[in-house]
TILUM-157311 format. One record per atom (N, C-alpha, C, O): x, y, z. Coordinates in steps of 0.05 Angstrom, whole numbers, plus 32768, in hexadecimal, padded with zeros to 4 digits. Example, Ala and Ser with C-alpha at 12.3 -4.5 7.8 and 13.67 -1.06 7.14 Angstrom:
# TILUM-157311
81087F8E809C;80F67FA6809C;81087FBE809C;811D7FBE80A9;81017FD3808E;81117FEB808F;81028001809D;810C801780A1;
# end
This chain:
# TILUM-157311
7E97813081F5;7EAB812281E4;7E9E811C81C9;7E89811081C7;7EAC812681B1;7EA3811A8197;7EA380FF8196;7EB580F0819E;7E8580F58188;7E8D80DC817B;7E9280DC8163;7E8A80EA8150;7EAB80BD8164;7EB180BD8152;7EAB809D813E;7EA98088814A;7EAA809F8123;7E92808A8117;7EAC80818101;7EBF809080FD;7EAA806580F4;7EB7805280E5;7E98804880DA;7E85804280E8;7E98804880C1;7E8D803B80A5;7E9D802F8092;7EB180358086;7E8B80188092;7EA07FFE807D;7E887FF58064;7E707FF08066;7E9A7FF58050;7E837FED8032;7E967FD98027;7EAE7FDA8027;7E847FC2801C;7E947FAB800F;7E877FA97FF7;7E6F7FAB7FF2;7EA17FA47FE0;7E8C7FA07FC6;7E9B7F877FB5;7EB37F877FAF;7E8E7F767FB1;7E947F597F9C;7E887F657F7C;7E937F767F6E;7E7B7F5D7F78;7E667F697F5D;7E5C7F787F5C;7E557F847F47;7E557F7F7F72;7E427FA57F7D;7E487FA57F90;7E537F937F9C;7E427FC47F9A;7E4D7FC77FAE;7E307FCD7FC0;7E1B7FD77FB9;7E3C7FC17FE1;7E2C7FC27FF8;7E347FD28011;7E477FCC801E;7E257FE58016;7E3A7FF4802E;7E287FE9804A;7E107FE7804B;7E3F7FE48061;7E387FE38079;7E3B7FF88088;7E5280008085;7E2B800A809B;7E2C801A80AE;7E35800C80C3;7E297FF880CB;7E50801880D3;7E4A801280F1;7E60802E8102;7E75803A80FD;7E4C802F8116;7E5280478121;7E6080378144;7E578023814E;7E758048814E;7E7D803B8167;7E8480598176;7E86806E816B;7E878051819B;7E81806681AC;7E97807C81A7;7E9F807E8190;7EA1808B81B7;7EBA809581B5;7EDA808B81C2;7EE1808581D8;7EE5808D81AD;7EF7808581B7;7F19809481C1;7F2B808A81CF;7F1680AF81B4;7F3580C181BB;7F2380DB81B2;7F0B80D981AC;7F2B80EA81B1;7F1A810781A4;7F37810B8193;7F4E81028198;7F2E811E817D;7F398115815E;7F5A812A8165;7F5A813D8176;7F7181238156;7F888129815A;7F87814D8154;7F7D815A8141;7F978158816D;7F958173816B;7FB28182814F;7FB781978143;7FBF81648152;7FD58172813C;7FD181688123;7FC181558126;7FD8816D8106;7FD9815D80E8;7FEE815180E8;8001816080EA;7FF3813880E5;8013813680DC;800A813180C3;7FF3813480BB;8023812880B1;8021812F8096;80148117808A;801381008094;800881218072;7FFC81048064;800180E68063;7FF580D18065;802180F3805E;802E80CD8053;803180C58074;802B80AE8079;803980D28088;803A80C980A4;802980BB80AF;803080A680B9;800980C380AF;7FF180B980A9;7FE98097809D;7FDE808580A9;7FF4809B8081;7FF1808A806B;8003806C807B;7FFA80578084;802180788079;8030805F8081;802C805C80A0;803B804A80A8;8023806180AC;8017805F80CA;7FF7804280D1;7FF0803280E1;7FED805080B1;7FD5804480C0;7FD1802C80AD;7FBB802080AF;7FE7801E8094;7FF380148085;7FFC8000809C;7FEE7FEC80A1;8019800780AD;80297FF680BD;800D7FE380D1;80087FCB80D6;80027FF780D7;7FF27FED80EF;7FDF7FD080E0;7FDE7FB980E8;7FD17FDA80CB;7FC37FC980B9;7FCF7FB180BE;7FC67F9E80CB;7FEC7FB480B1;7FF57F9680A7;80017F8E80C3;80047F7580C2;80087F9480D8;800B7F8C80F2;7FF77F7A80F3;7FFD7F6380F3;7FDD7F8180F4;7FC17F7380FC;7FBE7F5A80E4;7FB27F4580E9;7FCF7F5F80C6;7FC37F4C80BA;7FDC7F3580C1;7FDA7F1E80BB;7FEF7F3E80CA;800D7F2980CA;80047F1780E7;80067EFE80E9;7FFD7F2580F7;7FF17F1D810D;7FDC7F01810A;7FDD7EEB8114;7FCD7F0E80FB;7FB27EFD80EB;7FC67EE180DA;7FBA7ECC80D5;7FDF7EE480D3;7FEA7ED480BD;7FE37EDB80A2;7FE57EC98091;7FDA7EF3809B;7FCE7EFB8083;7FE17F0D807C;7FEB7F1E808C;7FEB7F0B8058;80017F1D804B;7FF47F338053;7FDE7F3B8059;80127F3C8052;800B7F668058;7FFD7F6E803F;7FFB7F5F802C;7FF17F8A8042;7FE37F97802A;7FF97FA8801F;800B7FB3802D;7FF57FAB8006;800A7FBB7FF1;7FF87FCB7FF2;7FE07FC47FF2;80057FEE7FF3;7FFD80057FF1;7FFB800C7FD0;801080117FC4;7FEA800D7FC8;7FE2800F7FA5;7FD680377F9D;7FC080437FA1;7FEF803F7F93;7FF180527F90;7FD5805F7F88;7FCB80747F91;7FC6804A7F71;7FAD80587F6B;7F9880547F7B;7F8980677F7C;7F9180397F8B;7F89803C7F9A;7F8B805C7FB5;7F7880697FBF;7F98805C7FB7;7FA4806C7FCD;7F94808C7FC5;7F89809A7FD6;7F9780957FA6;7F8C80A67F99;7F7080A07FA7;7F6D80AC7FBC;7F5F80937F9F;7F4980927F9E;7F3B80927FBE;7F2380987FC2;7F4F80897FD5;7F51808F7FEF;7F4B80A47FF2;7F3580AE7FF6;7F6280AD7FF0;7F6280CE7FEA;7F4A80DF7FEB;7F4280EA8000;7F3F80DF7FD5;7F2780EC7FC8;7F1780EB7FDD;7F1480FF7FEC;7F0D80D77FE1;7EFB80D17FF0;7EFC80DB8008;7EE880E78010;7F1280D98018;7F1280E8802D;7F0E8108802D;7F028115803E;7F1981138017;7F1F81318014;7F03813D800A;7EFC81548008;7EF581268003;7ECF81288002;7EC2812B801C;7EB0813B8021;7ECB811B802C;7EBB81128043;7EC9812F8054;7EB5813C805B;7EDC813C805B;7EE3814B8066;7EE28162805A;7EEC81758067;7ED58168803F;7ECD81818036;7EB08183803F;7EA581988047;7EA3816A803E;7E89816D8042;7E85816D8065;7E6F816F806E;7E98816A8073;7E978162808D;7E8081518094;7E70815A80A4;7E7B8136808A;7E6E811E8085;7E8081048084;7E9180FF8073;7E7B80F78094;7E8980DD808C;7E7880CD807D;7E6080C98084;7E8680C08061;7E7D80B38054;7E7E80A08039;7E8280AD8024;7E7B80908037;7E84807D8026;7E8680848009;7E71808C7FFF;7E9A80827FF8;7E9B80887FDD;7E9A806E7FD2;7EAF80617FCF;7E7B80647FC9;7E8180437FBE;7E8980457FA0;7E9380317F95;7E8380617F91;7E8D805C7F76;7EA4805D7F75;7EAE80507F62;7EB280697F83;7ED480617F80;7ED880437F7A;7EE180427F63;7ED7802C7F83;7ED5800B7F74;7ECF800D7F5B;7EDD7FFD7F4F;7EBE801D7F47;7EBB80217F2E;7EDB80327F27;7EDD80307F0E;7EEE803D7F2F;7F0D80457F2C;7F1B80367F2D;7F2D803A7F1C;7F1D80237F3C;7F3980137F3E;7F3E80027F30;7F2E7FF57F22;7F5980007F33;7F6A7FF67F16;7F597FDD7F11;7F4D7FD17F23;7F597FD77EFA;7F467FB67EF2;7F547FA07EF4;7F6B7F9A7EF1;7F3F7F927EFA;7F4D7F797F06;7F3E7F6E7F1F;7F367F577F23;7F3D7F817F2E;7F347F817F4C;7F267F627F53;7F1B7F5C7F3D;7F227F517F61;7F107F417F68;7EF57F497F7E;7EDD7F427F7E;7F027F557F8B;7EF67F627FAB;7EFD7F7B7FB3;7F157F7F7FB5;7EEF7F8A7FB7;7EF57FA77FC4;7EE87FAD7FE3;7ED87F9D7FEC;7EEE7FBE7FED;7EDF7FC08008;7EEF7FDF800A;7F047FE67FFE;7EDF7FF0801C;7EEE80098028;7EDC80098045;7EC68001804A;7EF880188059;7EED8019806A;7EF2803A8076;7F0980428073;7EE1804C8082;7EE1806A807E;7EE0806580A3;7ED8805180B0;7EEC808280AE;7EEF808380C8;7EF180A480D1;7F0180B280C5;7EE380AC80E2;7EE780C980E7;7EEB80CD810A;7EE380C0811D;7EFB80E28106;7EFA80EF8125;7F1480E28132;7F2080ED8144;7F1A80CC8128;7F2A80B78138;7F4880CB813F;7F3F80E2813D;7F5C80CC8144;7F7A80CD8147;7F8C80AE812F;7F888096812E;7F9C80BD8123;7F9E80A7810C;7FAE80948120;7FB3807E8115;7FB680958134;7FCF807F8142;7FB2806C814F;7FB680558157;7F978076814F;7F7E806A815C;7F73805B8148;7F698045814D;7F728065812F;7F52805E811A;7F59803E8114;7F47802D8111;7F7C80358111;7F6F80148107;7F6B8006811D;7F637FEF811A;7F6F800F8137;7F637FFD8147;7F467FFF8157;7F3A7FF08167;7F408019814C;7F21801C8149;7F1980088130;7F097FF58133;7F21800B8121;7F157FF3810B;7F1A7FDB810F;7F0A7FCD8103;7F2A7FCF8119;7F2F7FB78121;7F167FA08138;7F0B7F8B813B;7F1C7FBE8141;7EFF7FBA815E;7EE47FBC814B;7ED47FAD8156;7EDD7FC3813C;7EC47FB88128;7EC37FA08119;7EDA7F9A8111;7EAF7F8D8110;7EB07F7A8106;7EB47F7C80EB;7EC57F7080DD;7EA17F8D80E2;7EA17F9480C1;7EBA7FA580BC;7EBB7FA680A3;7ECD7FB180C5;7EE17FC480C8;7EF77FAF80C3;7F067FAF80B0;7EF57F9A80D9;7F0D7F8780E2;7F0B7F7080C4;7F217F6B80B8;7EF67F6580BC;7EF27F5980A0;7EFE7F68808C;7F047F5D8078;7F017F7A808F;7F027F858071;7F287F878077;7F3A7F808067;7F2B7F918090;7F537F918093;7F587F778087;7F667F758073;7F4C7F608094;7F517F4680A1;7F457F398082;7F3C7F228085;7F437F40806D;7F357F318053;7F507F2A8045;7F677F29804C;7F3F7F228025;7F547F11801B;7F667F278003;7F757F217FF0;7F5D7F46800F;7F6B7F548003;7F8A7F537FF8;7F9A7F448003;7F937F627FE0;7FAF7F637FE0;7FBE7F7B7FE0;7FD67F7E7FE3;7FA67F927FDC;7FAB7FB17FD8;7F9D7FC07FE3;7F857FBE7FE6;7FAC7FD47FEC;7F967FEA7FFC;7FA6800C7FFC;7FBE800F8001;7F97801D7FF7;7F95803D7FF4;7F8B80448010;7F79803A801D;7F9980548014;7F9680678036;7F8D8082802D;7F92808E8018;7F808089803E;7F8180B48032;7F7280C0804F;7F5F80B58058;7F7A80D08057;7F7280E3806E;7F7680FF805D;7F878106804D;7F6581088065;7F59812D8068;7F4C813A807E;7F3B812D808B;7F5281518082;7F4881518096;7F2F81798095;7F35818E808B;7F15817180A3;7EFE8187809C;7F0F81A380A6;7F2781A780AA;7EFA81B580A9;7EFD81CF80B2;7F0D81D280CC;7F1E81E180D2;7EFB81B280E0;7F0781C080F9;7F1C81AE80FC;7F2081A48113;7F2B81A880E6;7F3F819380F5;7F41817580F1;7F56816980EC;7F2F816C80F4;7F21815480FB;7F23814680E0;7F1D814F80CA;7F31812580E7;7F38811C80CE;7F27810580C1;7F2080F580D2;7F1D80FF80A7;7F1680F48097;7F2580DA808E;7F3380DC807A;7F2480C3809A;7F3480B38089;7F20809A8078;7F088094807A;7F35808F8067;7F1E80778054;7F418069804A;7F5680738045;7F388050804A;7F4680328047;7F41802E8030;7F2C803B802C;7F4A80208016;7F3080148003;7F4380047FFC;7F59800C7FF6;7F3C7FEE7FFD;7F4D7FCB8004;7F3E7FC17FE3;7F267FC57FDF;7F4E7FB87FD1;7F407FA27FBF;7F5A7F8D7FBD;7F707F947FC4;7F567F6D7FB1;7F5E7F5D7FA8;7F687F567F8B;7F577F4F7F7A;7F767F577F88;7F807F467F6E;7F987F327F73;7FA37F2D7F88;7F9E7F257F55;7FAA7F0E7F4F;7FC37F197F60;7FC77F317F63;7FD57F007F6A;7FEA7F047F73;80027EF77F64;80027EDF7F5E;801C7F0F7F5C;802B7F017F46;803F7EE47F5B;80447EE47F73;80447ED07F47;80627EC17F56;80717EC47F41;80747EB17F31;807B7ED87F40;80977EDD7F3A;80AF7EE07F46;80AD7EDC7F5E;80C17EE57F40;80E27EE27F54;80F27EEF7F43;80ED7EEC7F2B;81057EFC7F49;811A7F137F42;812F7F097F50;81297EFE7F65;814E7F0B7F49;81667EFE7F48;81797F0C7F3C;81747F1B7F29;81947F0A7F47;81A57F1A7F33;81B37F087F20;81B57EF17F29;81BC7F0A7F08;81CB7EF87F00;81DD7F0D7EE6;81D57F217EDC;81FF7EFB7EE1;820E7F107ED8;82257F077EEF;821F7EFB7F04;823C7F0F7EE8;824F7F147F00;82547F317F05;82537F457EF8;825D7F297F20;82577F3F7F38;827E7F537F33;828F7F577F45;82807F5C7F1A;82957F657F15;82927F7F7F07;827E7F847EF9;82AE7F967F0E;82A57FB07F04;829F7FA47EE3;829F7F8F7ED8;829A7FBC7EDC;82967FB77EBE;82887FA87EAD;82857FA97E95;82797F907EC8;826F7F767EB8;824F7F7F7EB9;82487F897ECF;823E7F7C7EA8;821F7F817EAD;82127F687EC2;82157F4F7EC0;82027F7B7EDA;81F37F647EE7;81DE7F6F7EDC;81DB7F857ED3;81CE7F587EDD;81AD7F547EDA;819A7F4F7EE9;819C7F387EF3;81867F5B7EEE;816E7F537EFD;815C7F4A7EF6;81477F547EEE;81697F297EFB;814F7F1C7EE5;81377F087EF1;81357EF77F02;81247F167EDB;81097F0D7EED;80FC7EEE7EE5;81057EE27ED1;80EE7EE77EF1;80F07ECD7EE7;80C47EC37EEB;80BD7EC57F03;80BA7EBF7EE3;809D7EB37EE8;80857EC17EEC;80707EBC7EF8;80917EDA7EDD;80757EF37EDB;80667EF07EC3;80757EEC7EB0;804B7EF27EBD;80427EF07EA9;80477F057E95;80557F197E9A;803C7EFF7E7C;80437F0F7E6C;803C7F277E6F;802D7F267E83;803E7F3D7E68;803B7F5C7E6B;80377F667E81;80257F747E88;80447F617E8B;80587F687EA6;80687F7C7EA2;80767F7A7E8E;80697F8D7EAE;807C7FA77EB6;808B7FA67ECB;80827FA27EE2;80AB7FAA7EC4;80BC7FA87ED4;80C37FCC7EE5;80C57FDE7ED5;80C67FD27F00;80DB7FE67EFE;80F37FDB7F1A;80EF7FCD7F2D;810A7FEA7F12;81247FE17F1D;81297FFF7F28;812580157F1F;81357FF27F45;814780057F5B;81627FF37F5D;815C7FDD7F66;81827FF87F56;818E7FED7F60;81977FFB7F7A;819080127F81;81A77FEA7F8A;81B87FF87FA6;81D57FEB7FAB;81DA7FD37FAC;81E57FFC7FAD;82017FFA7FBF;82037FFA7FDA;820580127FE1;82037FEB7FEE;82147FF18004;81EC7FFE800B;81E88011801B;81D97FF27FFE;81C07FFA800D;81B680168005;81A18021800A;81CB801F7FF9;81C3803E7FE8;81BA803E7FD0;81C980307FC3;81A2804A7FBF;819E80467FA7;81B380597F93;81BB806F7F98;81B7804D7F83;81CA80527F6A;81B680697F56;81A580667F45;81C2807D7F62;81B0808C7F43;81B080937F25;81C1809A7F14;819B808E7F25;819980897F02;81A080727EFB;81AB80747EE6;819F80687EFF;81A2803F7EFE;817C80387F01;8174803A7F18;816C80327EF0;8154802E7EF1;8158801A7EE5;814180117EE7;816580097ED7;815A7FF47EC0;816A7FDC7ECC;817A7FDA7EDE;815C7FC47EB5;81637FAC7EC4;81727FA17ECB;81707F8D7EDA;81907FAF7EBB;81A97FAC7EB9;81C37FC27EBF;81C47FD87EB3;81D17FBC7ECE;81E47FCC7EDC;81FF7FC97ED5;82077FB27ED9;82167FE17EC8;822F7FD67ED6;823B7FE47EEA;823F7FFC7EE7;82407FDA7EF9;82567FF17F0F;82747FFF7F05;82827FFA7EF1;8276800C7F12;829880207F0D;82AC80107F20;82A57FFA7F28;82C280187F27;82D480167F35;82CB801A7F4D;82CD800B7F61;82BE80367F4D;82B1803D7F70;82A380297F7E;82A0802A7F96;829780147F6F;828580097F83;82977FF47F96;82977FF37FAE;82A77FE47F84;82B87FD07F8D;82B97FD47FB0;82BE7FE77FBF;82B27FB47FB2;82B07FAD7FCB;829A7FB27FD7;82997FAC7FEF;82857FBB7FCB;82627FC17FD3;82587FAD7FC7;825E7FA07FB2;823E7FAB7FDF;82277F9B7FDB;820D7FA67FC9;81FB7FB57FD0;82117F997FB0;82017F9F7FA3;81E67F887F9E;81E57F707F9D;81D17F9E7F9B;81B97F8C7F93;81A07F9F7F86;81A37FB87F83;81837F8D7F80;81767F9E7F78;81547F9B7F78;81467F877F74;814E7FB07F7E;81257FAD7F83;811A7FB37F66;811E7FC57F56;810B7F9C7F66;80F37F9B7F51;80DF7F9D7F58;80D77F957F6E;80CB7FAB7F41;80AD7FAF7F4B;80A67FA37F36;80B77FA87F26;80927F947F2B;807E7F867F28;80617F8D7F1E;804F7F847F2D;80597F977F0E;80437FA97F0A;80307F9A7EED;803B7F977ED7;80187F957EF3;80057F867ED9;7FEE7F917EE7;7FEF7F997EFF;7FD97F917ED9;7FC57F977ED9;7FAF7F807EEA;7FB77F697EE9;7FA67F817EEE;7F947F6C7F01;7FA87F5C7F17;7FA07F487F23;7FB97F647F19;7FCB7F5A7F2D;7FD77F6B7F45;7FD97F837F40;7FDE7F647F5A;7FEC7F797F73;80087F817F6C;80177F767F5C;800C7F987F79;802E7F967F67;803A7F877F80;80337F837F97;80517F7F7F6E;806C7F6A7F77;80867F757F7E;80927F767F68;80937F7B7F8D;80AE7F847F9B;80C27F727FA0;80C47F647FB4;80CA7F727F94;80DF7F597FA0;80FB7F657F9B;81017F747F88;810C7F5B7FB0;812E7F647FB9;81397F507FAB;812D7F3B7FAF;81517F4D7F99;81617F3D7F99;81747F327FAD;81797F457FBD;81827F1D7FB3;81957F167FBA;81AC7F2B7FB1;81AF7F347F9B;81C37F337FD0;81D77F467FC2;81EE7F3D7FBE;81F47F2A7FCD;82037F457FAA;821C7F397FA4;822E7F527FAA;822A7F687F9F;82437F4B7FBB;825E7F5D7FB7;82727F5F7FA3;82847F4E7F9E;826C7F7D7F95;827E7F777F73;829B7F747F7C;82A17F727F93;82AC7F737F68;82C67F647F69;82CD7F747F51;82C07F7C7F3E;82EC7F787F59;82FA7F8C7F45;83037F897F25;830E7F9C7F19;
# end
């Protein structure tokens, strides 16, 4: 039976890597499923363990996720498992805390609860993280490469709301309310739970067609030293 090994590195001001190696636990998945299957798989499971814990879920941070990435598609070129600590010198600024945690051989429906079952593995899920990047690759024979890389930043309290009346022709607004300054907004509206296309901005009017739909709208939240922010508005049914 292959063994298979989990390594965890934590960095505050520099970075410190921990080794820990554990027995076997599944021999590694004979099929690929696809990347993002992977990604949002081992994402759900994470925040299961941290909701469990009473700890906010982790936001998947696109650049983080990049730099996941990499690292894995290193470690599985090189067929080596192994820690990329300069990646923490990449991520967006701001950061307070970083940590990654790298895992090989595992079956991805296996690896976070192989890490969970480690102490330094389970710290780093179970921290005061707010963001985290996933990435699996997988070597010559198959065999997959994965790496976590969890950092912290500021968390916004902001709130998004519609306001405007809920009538054809009339502009609603999605208005945000207690984000600091230079803050970046982006907008999804939805009908009836469907997104409206080409409707990106903060303000909407409807046609005739919508009448009698539930309209509302997702904001994202985006500053620099901060996690991004999602938030749904409250929905209103327009009126003719």
């Amino acid at each position: 039976m292959k063994k298979l090994f989990l390594r965890s590195a934590i960095a505050v001001a520099t970075a410190a890597a921990l080794t820990l190696t554990m027995a076997p636990a599944a021999q590694a998945a004979t099929a690929k499923p696809s990347n993002a299957t992977v990604v949002n798989y081992i994402l759900a499971k994470s925040n299961e363990a941290r909701t469990q814990a009473k700890l906010r879920p982790l936001v998947l941070n696109s650049s983080l996720n990049n730099i996941a990435q990499t690292c894995s598609v290193r470690q599985a070129k090189n067929a080596k498992m192994a820690h990329c600590l300069e990646g923490f010198q990449k991520y967006p600024a701001g950061w307070r805390t970083a940590a990654e945690n790298v895992a090989y051989g595992y079956d991805y429906k296996q690896v976070v609860d192989a890490w969970l079952k480690s102490p330094g593995h389970r710290k780093n899920l179970l921290s005061a993280s707010t963001d985290i990047g996933i990435g699996v690759s997988y070597d010559s024979k198959g065999l997959p490469y994965y790496t976590q890389d969890f950092a912290q930043y500021s968390l916004f309290k902001g709130a998004a709301k519609l306001s405007g009346t809920p009538k054809v022709n009339s502009t609603l607004t999605a208005a945000t309310a207690g984000y600091p300054s230079g803050t970046s907004f982006a907008y999804t509206w939805y009908a009836d739970g469907k997104a409206v296309s080409g409707q990106t901005g903060k303000t909407i009017k409807f046609s005739k067609a919508y009448v009698g739909k539930n309209v509302k709208a997702k904001v994202i939240a985006k500053k620099a030293g901060y996690s991004t922010d999602t938030k749904v508005t409250g929905q209103v049914k327009l009126r003719a």
